[in-house]
Structure formats: structure tokens, C-alpha cells
C-alpha positions as CSV (number, residue, x, y, z in Angstrom):
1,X,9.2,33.4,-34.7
2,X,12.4,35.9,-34.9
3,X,10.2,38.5,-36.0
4,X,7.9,37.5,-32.8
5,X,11.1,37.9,-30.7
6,X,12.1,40.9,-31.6
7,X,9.0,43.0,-31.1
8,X,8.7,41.5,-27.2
9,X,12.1,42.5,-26.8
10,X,11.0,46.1,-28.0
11,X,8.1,45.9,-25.6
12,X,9.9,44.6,-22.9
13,X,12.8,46.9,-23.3
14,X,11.3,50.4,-24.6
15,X,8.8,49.9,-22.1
16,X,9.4,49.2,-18.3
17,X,7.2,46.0,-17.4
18,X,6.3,46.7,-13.1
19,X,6.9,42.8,-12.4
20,X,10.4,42.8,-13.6
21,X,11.6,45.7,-12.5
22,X,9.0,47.2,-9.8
23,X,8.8,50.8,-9.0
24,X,10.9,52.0,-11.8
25,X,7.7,51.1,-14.2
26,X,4.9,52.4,-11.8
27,X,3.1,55.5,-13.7
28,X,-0.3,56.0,-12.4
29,X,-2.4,58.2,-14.0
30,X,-5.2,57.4,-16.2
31,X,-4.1,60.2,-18.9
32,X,-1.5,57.8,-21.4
33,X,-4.5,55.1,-21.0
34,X,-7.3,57.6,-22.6
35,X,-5.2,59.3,-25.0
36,X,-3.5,55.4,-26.4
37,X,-7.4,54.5,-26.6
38,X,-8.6,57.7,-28.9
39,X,-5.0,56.4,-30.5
40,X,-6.6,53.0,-31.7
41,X,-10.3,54.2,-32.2
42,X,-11.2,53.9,-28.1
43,X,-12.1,49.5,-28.9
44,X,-13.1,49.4,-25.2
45,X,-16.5,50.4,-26.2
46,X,-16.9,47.8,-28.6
47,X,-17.5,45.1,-26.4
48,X,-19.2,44.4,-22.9
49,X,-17.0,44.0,-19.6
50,X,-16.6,42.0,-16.0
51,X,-14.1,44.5,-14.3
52,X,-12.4,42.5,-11.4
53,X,-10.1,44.0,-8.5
54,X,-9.0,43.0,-5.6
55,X,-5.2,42.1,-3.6
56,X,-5.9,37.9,-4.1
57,X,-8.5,35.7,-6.1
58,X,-8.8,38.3,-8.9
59,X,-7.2,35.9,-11.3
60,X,-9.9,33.2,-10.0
61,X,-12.5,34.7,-10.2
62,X,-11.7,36.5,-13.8
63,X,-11.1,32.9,-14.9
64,X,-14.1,31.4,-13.6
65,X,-16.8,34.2,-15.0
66,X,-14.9,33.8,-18.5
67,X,-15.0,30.2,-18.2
68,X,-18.6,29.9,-17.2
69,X,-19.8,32.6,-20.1
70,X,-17.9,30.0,-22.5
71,X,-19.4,27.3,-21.7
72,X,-23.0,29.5,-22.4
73,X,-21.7,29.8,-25.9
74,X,-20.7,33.5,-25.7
75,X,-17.3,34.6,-27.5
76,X,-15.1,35.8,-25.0
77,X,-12.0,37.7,-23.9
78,X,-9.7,37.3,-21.4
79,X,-7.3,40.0,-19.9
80,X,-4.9,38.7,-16.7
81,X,-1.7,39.7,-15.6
82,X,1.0,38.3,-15.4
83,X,2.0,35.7,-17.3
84,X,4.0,33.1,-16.3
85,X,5.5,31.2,-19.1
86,X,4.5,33.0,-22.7
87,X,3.6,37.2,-22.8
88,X,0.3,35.8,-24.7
89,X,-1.0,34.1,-21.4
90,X,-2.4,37.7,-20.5
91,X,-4.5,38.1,-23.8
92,X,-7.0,35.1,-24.5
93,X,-10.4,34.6,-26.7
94,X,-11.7,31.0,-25.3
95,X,-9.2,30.0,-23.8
96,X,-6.8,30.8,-27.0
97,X,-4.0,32.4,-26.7
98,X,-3.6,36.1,-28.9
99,X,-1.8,34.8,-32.3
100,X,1.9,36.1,-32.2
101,X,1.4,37.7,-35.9
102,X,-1.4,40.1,-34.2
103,X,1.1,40.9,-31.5
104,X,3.6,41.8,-34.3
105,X,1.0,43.7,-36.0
106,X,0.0,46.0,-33.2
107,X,3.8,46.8,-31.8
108,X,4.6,47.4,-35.3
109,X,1.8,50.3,-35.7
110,X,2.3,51.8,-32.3
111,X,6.3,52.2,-33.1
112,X,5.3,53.5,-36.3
113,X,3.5,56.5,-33.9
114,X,5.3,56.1,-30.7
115,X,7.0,59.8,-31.6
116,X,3.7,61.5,-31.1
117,X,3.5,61.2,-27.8
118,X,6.1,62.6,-25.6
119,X,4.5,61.2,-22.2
120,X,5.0,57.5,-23.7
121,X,2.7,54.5,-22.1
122,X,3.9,51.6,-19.9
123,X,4.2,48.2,-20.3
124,X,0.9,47.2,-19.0
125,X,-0.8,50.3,-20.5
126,X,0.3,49.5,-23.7
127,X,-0.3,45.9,-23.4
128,X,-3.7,46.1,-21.9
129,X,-4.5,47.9,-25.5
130,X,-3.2,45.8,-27.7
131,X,-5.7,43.8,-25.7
132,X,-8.6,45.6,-26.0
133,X,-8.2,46.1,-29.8
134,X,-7.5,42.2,-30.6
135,X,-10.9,42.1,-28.4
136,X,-12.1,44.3,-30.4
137,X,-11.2,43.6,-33.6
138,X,-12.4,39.7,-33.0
139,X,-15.9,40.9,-32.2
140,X,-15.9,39.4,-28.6
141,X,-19.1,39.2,-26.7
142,X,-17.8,39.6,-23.3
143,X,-14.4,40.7,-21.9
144,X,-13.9,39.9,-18.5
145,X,-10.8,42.5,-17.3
146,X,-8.1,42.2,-14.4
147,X,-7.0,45.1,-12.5
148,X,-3.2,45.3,-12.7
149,X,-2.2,47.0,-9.4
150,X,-4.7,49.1,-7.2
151,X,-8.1,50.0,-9.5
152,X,-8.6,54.1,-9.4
153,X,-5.4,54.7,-11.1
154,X,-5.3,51.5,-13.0
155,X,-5.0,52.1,-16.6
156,X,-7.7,49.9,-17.2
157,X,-10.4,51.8,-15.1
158,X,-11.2,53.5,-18.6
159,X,-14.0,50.7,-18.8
160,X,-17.7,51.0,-18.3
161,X,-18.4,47.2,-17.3
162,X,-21.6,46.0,-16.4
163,X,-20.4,44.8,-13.2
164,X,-17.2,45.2,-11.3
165,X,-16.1,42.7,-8.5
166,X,-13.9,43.5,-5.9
167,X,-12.6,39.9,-4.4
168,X,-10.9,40.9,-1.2
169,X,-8.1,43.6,0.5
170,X,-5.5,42.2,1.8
171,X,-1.4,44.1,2.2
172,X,0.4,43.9,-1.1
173,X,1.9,46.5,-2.9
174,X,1.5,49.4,0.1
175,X,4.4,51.6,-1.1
176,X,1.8,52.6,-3.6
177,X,-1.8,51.9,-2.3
178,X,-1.5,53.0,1.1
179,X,0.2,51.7,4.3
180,X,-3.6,51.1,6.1
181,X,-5.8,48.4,4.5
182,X,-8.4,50.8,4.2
183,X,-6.3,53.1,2.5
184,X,-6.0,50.0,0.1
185,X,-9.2,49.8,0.0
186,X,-10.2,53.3,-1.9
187,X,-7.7,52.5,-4.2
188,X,-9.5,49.2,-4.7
189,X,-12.9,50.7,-4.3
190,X,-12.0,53.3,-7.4
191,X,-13.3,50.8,-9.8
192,X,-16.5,51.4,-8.5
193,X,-18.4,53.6,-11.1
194,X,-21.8,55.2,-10.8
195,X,-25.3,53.2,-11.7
196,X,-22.8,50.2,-12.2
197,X,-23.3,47.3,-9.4
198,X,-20.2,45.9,-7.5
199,X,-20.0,42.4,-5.7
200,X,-18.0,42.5,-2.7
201,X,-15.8,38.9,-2.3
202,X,-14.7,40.1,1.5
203,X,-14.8,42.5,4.0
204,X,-15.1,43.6,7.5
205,X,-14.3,46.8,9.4
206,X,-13.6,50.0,8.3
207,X,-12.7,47.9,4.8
208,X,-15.9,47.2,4.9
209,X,-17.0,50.7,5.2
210,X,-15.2,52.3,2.7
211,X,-16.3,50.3,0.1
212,X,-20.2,50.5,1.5
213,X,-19.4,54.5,1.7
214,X,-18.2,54.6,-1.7
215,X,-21.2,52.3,-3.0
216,X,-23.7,54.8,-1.5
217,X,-21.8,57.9,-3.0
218,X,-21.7,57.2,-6.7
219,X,-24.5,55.5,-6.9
220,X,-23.6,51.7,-7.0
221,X,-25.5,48.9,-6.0
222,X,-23.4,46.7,-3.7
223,X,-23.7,43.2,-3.4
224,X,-21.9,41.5,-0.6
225,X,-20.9,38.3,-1.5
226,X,-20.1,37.2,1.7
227,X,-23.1,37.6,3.7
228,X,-25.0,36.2,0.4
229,X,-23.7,32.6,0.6
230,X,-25.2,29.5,-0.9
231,X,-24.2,26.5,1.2
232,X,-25.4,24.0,-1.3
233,X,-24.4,25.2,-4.7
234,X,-21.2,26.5,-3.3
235,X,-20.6,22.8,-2.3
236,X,-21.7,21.5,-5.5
237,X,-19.1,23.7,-7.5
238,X,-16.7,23.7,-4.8
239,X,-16.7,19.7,-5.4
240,X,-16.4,19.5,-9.4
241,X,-13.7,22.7,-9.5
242,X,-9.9,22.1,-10.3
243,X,-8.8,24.8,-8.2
244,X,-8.1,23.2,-5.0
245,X,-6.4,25.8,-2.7
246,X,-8.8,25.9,0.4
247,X,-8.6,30.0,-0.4
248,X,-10.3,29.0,-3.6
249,X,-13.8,28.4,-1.2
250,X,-13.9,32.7,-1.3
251,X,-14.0,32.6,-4.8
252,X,-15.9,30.5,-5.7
253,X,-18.6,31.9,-4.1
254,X,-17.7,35.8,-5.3
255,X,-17.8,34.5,-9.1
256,X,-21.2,32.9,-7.7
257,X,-22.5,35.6,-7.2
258,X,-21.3,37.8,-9.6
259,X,-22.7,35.3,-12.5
260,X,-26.1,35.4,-10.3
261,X,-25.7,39.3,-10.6
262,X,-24.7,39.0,-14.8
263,X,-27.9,37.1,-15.1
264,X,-30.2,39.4,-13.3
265,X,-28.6,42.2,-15.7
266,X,-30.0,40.2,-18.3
267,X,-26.7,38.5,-19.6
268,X,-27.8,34.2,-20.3
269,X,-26.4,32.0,-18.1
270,X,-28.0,29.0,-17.0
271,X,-27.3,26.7,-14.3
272,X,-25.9,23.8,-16.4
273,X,-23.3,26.5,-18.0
274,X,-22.2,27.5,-14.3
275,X,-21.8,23.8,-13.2
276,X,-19.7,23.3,-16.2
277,X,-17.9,26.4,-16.2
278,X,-16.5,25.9,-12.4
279,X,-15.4,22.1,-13.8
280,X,-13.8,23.2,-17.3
281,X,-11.8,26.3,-16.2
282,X,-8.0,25.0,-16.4
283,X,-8.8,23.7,-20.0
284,X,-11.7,26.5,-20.9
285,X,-9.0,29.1,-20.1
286,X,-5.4,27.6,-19.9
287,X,-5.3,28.7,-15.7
288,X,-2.5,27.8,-13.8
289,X,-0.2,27.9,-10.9
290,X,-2.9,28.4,-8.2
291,X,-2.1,24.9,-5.6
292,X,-1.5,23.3,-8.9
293,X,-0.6,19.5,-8.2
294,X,2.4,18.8,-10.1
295,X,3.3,15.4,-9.4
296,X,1.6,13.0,-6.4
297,X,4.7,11.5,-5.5
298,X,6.6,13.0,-4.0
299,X,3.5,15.2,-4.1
300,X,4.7,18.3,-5.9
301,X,2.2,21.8,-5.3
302,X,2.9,25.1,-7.0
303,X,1.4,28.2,-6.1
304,X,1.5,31.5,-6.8
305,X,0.3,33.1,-3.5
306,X,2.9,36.0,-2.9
307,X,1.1,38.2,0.2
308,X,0.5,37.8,3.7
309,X,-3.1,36.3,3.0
310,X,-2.0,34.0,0.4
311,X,0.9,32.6,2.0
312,X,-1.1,32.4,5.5
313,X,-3.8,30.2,3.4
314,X,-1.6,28.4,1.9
315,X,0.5,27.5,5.3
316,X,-2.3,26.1,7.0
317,X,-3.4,24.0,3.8
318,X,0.2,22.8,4.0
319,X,0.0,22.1,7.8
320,X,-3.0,20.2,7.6
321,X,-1.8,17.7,4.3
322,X,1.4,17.0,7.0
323,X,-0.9,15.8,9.4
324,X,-3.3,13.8,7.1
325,X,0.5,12.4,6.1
326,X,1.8,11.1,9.0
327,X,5.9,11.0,9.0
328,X,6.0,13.1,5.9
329,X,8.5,15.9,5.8
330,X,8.0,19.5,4.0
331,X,9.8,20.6,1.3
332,X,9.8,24.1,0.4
333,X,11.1,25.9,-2.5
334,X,11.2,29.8,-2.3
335,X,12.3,33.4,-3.5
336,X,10.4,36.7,-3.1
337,X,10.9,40.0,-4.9
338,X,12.8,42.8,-3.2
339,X,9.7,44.7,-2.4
340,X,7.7,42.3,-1.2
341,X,7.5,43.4,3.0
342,X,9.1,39.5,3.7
343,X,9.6,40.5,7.8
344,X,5.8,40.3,7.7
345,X,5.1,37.0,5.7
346,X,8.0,34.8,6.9
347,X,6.7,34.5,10.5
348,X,3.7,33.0,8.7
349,X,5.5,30.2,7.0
350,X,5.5,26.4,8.5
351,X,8.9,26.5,10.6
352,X,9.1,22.6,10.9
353,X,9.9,22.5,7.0
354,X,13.2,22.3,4.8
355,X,13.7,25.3,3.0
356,X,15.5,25.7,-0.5
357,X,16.0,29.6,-1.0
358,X,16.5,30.9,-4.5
359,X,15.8,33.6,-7.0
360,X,13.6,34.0,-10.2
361,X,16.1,35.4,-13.0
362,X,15.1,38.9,-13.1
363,X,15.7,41.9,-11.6
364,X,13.1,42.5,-9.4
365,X,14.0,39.5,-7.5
366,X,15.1,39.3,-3.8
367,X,18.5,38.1,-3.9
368,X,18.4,34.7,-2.3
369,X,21.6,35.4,-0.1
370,X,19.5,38.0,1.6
371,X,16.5,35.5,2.6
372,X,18.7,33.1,3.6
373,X,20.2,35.8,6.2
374,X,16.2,36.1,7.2
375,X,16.1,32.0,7.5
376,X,18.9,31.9,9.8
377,X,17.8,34.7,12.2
378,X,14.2,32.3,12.3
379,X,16.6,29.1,13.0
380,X,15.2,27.5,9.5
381,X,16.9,24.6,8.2
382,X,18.1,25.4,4.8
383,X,20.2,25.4,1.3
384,X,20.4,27.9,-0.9
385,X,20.6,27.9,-4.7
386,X,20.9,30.9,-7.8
387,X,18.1,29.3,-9.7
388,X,14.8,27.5,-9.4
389,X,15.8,24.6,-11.4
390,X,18.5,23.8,-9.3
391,X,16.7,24.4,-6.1
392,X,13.8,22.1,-7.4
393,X,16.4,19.6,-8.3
394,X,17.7,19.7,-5.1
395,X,14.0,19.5,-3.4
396,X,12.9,16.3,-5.3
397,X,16.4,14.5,-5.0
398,X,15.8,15.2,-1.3
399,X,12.3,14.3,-0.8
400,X,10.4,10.9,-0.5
401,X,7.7,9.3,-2.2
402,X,5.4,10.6,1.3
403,X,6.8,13.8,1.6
404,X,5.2,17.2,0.3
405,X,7.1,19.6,-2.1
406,X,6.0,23.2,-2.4
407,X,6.9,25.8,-4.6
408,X,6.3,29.4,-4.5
409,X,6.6,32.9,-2.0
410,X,6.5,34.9,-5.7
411,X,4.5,34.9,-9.0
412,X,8.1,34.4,-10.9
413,X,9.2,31.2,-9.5
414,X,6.8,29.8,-10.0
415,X,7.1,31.2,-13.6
416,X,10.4,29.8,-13.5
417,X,9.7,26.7,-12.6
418,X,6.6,26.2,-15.1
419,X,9.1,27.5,-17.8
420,X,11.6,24.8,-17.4
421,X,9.0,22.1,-16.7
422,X,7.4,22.7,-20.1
423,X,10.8,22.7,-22.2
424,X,11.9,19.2,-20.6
């Protein structure tokens, strides 16, 4: 375990991870990815791939295909990002985490060659390899592959999939994507490669377009999801899935879809595997934090919806549960990272709630002193607390058995809170 420790310590400090410490660790480029593949004997092209994009439902739908090819008896890799309480989260064959000892293994033989590069990778480039080669090395059938940030720049566009998915577009990162949605698009849309077929999740507009104009010019076959809608079976699965967020209805039916595209490529999937796929993904692939259902009384809901679409799905999921609860009060425990474009999403959140502002520990975080300045301009009701835990603590001692306690506005609290609810 020391040994363990050490070597994410070396990863984490030698090597600049974007979700602690934002634009610092932001090296685009697809160069460091190619040349760290030739490094370790190019293991992307030892296995078959489901390349998935998009600004929310990526993790979803990543987690549904993986768990539905499971259940069809295939071997088969997972690559997410990020994690929320263990690094291994992001690397996962069924559903099992990446040993630590093969971590270990693969820092220890990259430090051993680090020197030879002078242009030396970033965390996620260098993570998404160790990746690849545990896939690799484990003779997986299938590796279904998460963007990190964008898609044409992101190191793991080195693939050749058999089908990429794009889920949706939506404004997240735009000091590096582009400050129009179609803008965010192309990046998106750069995952597109020629002869290979691409589902759609959502679009409209010129989003729409671009991804339809980049289809046509390299040669892809596009599948839009959303005009290709199964009211029946998307009921069926929508009924038997864990993943309860009413955003969740999107993905459901883009993972649809693209399994209905896998099988016309000739990959085996039969209905039976879907059904139980869709039912068995939290325990087929360890998912969580999307409207997971902590407790039911007070009833307790983290989620990691961080955007302006997430948050707005998530506000009006909240606003209806009030309603079905009559005389139940909101609870809401948040914290955003400093470059997340807050002006825009707090105007979205449900004004008639009880805020407790607060800060993941790390330094990307928006310091909670700042919100709270944002909460009083809006007339929120508020307290304000350095940590999650004590802002949680705070939340629950306040809240009654009818009430509703939500926790979220970043990836990282929830994080923190999943952390600390595991080591009680």
C-alpha cells in the first residue's frame, strides 16, 4: 500500500492532473499521445473500441454499452474520467477496478524512461496509457473509451473505434473549446473519423449542422439518435435502469441506439443482454454519483451535474420531488470550481431552497467565500462552511425526515462527500 501511495503521489505531482488544478495541465496536442503509444508497443490496436464524447451523459452512456457487452459475455474495459473516490475508478475490466500492483508496475517503467522525452505527457495522457496497456495486456474484447475534455485534441482520439458517439453539446469548458456551442461542437465532432459511423445523442441548429457537415466530409455514417426513438423499449429500459436523473431518458436511448448500431457492425448482443445490461450497470461497472439516492429520509441525492444543462435538469427534477412532497423544504449542499462560468448557472438553481456553500479540498476549487458573495447578490438564504463534511453535517442536522437534501454544483464534492461517506 505505501509503495501504491507513493507512485500516485509521483503521478499526481510530476504530472499536472486538469481537474485539480485546471488550465495549468491543459496540453492539447495529439503529438505526447502518439509518441507514449510507439513508447509501450501502440496497445490501442490490440483491442476493439466504443469512442464516446460529448459535454454530459458521456459517463452514461460509456457505462451502459460496457455494461450491456458484459452481460453478452464479452471481456471488457472501461476508461472514465474522473474518479471520485480511488485514481482506479477510471481504469476497469468488468466492472473491476485495475490492481494497484499493475499501477505500480507501469509508473515504475515510464519513470525509468521519463528522461527521453523532453515534451513530457500529462496526467490524463499518461493515465489513459497505462490504461490502454492493462487493456491490452489483459486481452480485453472490447474497450469502451471516454473523451476527457473536447475530442479532436483529446489525447485519446489516437483510436480507431468501430463506432464513436457523440451524446450531446452543451457550454462547459469554453475557455478551451470555443465560446459558441458550435464552436464546441467541432471540437466534439473531431472524434469523428472517416468510414467509421457516429450516433448523435442530441442536436439541433447549426450544432446540428456541424456535426451532419462533418459526417458528410470524412465519410461517416451518422446516426441520429434522437430522431431514431423507440418509445417502447426505451420505456422498458428506462423502467428496470438505476440511473434515475430524468436527464438519464437522453441516454438511454443514445446507448440504444448505439448497441443497435454495434450489432448491425456484427458485434453479438442480444436483446436479453441489453435488458440486463441497462438493470445491472451500478454493480456491472461500480457507476456512481449520477442522482444517486443516498438516504430516503431525509431523502439524500448526489449528483455530479456541473454545467448549465446538468444543473438545469437537475433543478427541475428537484422542483418537481418538492411538489410531489408537499411542505418539504430543500436543502442544498454546493461548491463549484473557479472556472466553471457560475453567473450563468446560478440563475438556474431553485431560489426557494437553503443553501450550504462550501469547497472541495483542492485547488481548483471556487473558494466558498466568493459564492456566498454570488448568494447574497441573488437574496439566497444561506451558511457557509470550508468543507463538505461539515456542510453535509450541517444539511442533515437541519433537514427533516420530508425534506430533500441535494448535493453537488461540481464533480469534487461530490467526490468529497463519497469519500467521507465510505471511511465512516
Amino acid at each position: 500500500m505505501e509503495k501504491y501511495q507513493e507512485s500516485l503521489d509521483w503521478l499526481f505531482s510530476q504530472l499536472p492532473m486538469f481537474s485539480r488544478v485546471g488550465a495549468a495541465a491543459y496540453k492539447p496536442g495529439l503529438d505526447r499521445s502518439i509518441a507514449l503509444a510507439a513508447h509501450f508497443g501502440n496497445p490501442e490496436r490490440r483491442w476493439k473500441s466504443i469512442h464516446i464524447a460529448g459535454t454530459n451523459g458521456k459517463g452514461s452512456v460509456s457505462n451502459l454499452i460496457a455494461s450491456v457487452l458484459q452481460e453478452q459475455g464479452y471481456k471488457v474495459g472501461l476508461y472514465t474520467s474522473p474518479h471520485l473516490a480511488d485514481f482506479r475508478e477510471r481504469i476497469r475490466i468488468n466492472g473491476k477496478m485495475i490492481p494497484r500492483e499493475d499501477v505500480i508496475r507501469f509508473i515504475d517503467n515510464w519513470r525509468r524512461d521519463a528522461d527521453a522525452y523532453a515534451d513530457k505527457p500529462s496526467f490524463f495522457e499518461l493515465t489513459m496509457m497505462m490504461a490502454f496497456k492493462y487493456f491490452a495486456d489483459s486481452q480485453v474484447d472490447y474497450a469502451v473509451i471516454e473523451t476527457g475534455m473536447g475530442g479532436r485534441l483529446d489525447s485519446t482520439n489516437i483510436i480507431t473505434p468501430l463506432l464513436s458517439v457523440i451524446t450531446n453539446i452543451s457550454w462547459d469548458h469554453a475557455q478551451f473549446l470555443g465560446d459558441t456551442l458550435p464552436k464546441i461542437a467541432g471540437e466534439k465532432a473531431g472524434i469523428i473519423k472517416p468510414g467509421i459511423p457516429v450516433v448523435i445523442g442530441e442536436a439541433e441548429g447549426d450544432v446540428e449542422k456541424v456535426f451532419v457537415d462533418t459526417a458528410q466530409r470524412v465519410g461517416s455514417r451518422l446516426l441520429a439518435a434522437y430522431t431514431m426513438q423507440d418509445k417502447v423499449r426505451n420505456s422498458e429500459l428506462r423502467e428496470i435502469c438505476p440511473l434515475r436523473g430524468d436527464y438519464q431518458a437522453k441516454n438511454i436511448n443514445t446507448a440504444r441506439v448505439a448497441l443497435q448500431e454495434l450489432a448491425a457492425l456484427g458485434v453479438e448482443i442480444d436483446p436479453a443482454s441489453v435488458t440486463r445490461g441497462f438493470r445491472n450497470v451500478l454493480s456491472n461497472t461500480g457507476f456512481a454519483g449520477r442522482w444517486t439516492v443516498m438516504s430516503e429520509s431525509p431523502l439524500t441525492i448526489c449528483d455530479i451535474g456541473h454545467n448549465e444543462a446538468g444543473l438545469r435538469y437537475n433543478s427541475r427534477q428537484l422542483r418537481d420531488l418538492l411538489e410531489a412532497r408537499p411542505g418539504a423544504g430543500l436543502h442544498m449542499v454546493i461548491g463549484f470550481v473557479a472556472d466553471k462560468d457560475i453567473d450563468r448557472i446560478l440563475p438556474l438553481l431553485p431560489g426557494e431552497a437553503y443553501y450550504y456553500i462550501t469547497q472541495a479540498q483542492l485547488p481548483r476549487a471556487l473558494d466558498f467565500r466568493k459564492l456566498a458573495a454570488k448568494a447574497d447578490a441573488l437574496g439566497w438564504k444561506h451558511r457557509d462552511f470550508l468543507t463538505v463534511t461539515e456542510a453535509v453535517a450541517a444539511a442533515h442536522a437541519a433537514a427533516g425526515d420530508n425534506d430533500i437534501i441535494y448535493i453537488g454544483g461540481s464533480t469534487f464534492i461530490v467526490a468529497d462527500y463519497l469519500t467521507h461517506a465510505a471511511a465512516e
